[in-house]
KELO-364374 format. One line per field, with one value per residue (C-alpha): x, y, z; residue number from 1. Coordinates in steps of 0.001 Angstrom, whole numbers, plus 500000, padded with zeros to 6 digits. Layout:
REM residues N
xx	[X/...]
yy	[Y/...]
zz	[Z/...]
num	[NUM/...]
***
This chain:
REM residues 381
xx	[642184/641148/642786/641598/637625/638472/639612/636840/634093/636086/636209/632678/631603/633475/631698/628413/628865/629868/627090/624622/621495/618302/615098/612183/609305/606612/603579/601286/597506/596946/598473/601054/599256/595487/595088/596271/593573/590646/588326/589652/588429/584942/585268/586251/583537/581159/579451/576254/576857/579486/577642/577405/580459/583188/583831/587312/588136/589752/593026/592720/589261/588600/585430/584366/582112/580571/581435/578950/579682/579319/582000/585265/587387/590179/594005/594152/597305/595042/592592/592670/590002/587455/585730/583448/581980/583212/586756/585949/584628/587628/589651/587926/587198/583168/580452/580232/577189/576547/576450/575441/577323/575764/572458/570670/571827/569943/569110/567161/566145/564203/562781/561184/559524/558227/556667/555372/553779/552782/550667/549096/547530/546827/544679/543137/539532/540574/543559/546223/547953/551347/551815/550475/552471/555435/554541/553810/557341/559089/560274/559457/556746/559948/561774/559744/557732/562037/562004/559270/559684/563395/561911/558725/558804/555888/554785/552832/549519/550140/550673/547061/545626/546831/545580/542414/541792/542904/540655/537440/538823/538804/535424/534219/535380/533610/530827/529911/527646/529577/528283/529686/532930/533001/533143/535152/537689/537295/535367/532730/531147/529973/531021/534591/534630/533342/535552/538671/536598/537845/541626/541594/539989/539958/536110/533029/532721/529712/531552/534542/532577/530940/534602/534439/530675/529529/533389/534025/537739/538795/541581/543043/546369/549861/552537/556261/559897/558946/555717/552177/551152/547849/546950/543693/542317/539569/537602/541173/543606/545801/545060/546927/549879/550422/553262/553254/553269/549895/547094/543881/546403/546975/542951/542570/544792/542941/539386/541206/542304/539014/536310/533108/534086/533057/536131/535550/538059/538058/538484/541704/540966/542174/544349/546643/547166/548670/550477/552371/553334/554591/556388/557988/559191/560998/562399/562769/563930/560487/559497/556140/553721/550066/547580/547581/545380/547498/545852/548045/548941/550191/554148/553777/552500/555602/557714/556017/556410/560212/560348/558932/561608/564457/566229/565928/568537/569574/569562/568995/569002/566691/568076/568702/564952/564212/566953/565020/561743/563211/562979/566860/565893/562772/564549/562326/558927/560701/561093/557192/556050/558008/556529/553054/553031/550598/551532/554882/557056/554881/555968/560053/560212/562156/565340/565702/568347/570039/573032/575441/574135/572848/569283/566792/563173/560253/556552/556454/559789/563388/564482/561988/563595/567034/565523/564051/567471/569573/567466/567730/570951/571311/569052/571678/574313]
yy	[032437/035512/037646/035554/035808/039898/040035/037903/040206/043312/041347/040774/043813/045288/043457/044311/047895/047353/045198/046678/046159/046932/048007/045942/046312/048225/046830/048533/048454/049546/049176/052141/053052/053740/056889/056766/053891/055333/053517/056036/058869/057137/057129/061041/061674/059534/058304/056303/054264/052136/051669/047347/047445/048356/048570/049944/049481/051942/050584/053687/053175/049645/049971/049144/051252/051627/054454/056845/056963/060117/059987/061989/061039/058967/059100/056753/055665/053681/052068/049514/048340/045251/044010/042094/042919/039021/040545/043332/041881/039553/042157/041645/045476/046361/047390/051446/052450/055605/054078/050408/048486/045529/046295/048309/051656/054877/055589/052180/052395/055823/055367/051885/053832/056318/053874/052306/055732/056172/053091/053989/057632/055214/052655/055479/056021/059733/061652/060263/063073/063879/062157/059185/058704/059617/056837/054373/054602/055196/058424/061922/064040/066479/063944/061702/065304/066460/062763/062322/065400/064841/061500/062314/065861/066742/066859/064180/066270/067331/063610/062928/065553/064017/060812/062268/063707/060500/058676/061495/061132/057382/057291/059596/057721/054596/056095/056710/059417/062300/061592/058261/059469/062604/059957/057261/059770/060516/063730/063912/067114/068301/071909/070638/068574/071662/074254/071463/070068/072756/072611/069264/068868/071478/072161/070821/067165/066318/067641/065754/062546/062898/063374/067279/066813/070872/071847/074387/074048/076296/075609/076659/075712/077150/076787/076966/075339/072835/071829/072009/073589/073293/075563/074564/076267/076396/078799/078987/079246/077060/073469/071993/072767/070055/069614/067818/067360/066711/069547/066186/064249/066973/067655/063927/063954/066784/064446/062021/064284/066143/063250/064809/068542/070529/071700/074985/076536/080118/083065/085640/086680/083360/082718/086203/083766/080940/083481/084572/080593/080409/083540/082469/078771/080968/083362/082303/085312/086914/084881/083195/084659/082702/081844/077929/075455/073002/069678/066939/065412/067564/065951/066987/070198/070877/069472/071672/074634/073725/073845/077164/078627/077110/079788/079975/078566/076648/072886/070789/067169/065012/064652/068707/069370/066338/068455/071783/070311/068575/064948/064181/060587/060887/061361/058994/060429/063702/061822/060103/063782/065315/062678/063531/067092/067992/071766/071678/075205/076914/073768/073621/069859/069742/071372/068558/066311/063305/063722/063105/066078/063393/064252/061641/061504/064083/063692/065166/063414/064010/065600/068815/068649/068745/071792/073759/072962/074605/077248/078576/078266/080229/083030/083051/083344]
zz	[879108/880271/878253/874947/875967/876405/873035/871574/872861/871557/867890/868509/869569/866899/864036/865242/864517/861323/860177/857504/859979/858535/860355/860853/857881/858619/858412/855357/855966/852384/849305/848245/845041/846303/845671/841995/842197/839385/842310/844592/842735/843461/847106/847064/844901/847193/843644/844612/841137/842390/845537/845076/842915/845296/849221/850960/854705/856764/859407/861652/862317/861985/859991/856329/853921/850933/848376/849143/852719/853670/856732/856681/853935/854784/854236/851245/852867/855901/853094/851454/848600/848203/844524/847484/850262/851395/851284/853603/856499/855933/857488/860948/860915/861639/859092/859279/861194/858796/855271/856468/853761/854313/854173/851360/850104/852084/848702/848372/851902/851417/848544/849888/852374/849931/848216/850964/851759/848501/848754/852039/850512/847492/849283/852066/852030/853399/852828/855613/858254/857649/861453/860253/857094/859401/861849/859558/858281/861701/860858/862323/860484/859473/858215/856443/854657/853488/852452/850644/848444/847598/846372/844838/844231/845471/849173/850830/850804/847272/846503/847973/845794/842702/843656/844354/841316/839406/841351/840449/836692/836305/838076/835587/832769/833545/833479/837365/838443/839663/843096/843200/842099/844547/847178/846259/845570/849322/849648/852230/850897/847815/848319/848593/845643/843040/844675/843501/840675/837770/839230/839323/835615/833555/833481/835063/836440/834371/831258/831722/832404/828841/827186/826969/825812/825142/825638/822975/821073/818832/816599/813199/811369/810484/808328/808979/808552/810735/808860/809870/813142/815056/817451/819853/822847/825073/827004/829825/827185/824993/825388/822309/820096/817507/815012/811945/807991/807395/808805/808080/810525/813262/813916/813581/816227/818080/818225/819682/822054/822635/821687/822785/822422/820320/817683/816054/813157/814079/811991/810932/814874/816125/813405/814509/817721/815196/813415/817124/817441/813841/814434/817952/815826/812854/815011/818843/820396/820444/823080/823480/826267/826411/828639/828760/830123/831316/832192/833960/837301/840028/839278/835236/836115/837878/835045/832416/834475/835069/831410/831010/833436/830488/828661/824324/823268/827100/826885/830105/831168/832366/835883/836301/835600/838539/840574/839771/841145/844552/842980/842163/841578/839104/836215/834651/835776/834403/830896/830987/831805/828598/826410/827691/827156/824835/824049/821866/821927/824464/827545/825539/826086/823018/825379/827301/826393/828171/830398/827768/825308/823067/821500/822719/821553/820904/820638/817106/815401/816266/813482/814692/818283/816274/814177/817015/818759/816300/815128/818542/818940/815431/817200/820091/818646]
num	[1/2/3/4/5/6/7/8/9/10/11/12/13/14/15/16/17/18/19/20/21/22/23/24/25/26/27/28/29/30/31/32/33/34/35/36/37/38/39/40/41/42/43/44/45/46/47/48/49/50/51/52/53/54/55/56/57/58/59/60/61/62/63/64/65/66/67/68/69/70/71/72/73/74/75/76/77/78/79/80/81/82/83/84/85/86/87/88/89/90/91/92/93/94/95/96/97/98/99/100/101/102/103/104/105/106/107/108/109/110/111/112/113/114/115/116/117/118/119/120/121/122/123/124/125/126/127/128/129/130/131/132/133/134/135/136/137/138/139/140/141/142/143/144/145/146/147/148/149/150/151/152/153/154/155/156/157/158/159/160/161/162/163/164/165/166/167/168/169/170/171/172/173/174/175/176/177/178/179/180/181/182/183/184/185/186/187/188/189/190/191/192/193/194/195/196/197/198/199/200/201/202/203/204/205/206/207/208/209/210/211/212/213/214/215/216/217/218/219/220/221/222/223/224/225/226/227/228/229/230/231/232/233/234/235/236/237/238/239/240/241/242/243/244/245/246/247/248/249/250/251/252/253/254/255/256/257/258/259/260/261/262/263/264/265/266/267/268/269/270/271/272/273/274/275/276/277/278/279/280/281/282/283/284/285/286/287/288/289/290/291/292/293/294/295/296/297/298/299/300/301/302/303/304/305/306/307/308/309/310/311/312/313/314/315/316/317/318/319/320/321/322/323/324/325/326/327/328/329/330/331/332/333/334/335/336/337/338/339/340/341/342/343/344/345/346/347/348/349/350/351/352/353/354/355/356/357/358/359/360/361/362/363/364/365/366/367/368/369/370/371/372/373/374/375/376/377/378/379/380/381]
***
């Protein structure tokens, strides 16, 4: 009996060795393939578009994000990817404290307390400390003035000034005395207001009320490959270059422009200055110096003089002339600002094209913007 049981644990012990034993699975966290995943490339990237669209959750740390989370990257081979933010906090892991996906985007989160400064200078009497703004938005005055800027474009105090003077010009246009206007725009002294009145408008207060009344424009009209050109400018400098096929439509189109003013066609003298434009259109590689009077808001005044920095020849998007000016996300405001410029060739709105290279639209017809586009690019070559 003995004997038997030895030899049955010998058999036993025997077979056990030989068997084909396989270790136990390991347990994946995230599927093999992630990082050949086109999503993946998205994460990496940290792209702010699919912020909404797309959340991944990370084993080794036991949180969940958002694309643009701007943690470490992880080892693709510890995450593991959501179409809904449902399915991520399925996982039991914890919402990442640095990109808050549950909660709006920083993106959104900033710019809602931009706005909400923006409508504080907006609705102030007097223009509102930077430690105000700041504390109104529970941010330090550091912060909130990097914040602002990257959103806007313009700093908080330059903000106010625009406002200001929109405020001073719509008072003028209704009609309200210049006093009136000087202090619902919220300036307390007189000697303030004139010494930012010309900045701010482009000539006296009392002219600009009565539309450029005793405002002198002079003006006279070219010819090129592009058509008609009119060239207008006042006492500063150039105020107007219009483009068109019809010379009766383009000072038509000056009046409007200049209602009360009075427009003057100058003589050869002035016309030599329409000759330089017509010149700088046929053959770009001159170059085009002139004194301009440039008459916007604070924000299209920095557009326009982004555009003046552009290369002949050099096309540029939307978005990198927002980028240029420290307003990434005002590609937009860029776009309203090209469309209002009022000076054609001399401010090169007619280089800026959309992301994609595509031609979008021009004041004065996109077929000229095509033209002026590839008879630079002729020049360049």
């Amino acid at each position: 009996m003995w004997i038997q049981g030895t030899v049955d644990l010998e058999r036993i012990r025997v077979e056990t060795m030989n068997m084909n034993i396989r270790p136990a699975p390991t347990l994946r966290t995230s599927h093999p393939l992630v990082a050949d995943d086109p999503r993946w490339a998205r994460i990496v990237t940290r792209d702010k578009s699919a912020d909404g669209q797309l959340w991944y959750s990370v084993s080794t740390t036991g949180v969940y994000c958002r694309p643009s989370c701007p943690s470490r990257t992880a080892n693709p081979k510890n995450v593991t990817l959501h179409e809904t933010i449902e399915s991520a906090r399925a996982t039991g892991f914890r919402a990442c404290r640095r990109c808050n996906p549950d909660g709006p985007t920083l993106e959104r989160e900033k710019a809602a307390l931009v706005a909400k400064a923006c409508r504080i200078i907006e609705d102030s009497e007097e223009e509102p400390s930077l430690e105000d703004l700041a504390a109104a938005v529970d941010r330090s005055p550091s912060y909130f003035h990097r914040m602002f800027k990257a959103s806007t474009g313009l700093t908080p105090k330059a903000y106010a000034v625009g406002q200001r003077a929109k405020k001073v010009r719509e008072g003028l246009e209704t009609g309200t005395s210049v006093t009136e206007a000087m202090y619902d725009a919220g300036f307390n002294s007189s000697g303030r207001f004139y010494e930012k009145s010309n900045g701010m408008l482009g000539m006296k207060p009392t002219q600009y009320r009565d539309g450029g009344t005793n405002e002198d424009i002079k003006f006279a009209v070219g010819q090129s490959y592009l058509g008609a050109i009119l060239v207008a400018s006042s006492t500063k400098g150039v105020a107007s270059i219009l483009l068109g096929d019809d010379p009766d439509a383009l000072l038509r189109d000056l009046q409007d422009r200049f209602p009360k003013a009075r427009l003057i066609g100058m003589d050869r003298d002035y016309e030599a200055l329409v000759a330089k434009v017509c010149g700088f259109v046929e053959n770009p590689g001159i170059g085009l110096d002139l004194p301009l009077d440039v008459r916007g808001t604070a924000f299209q005044r920095r557009v326009w003089q982004a555009l003046q920095e552009v290369p002949v020849s050099e096309r540029i998007s939307y978005s990198e002339i927002a980028r240029r000016i420290g307003a990434p996300s005002a590609s937009r405001a860029v776009a309203g600002a090209c469309a209002a410029n009022n000076i054609a060739v001399a401010i090169p709105c007619h280089r800026v094209v959309r992301n994609d290279g595509a031609i979008s639209g021009y004041a004065w017809g996109v077929d000229r913007k095509r033209a002026l586009l590839d008879r630079e690019a002729l020049d360049a070559a």
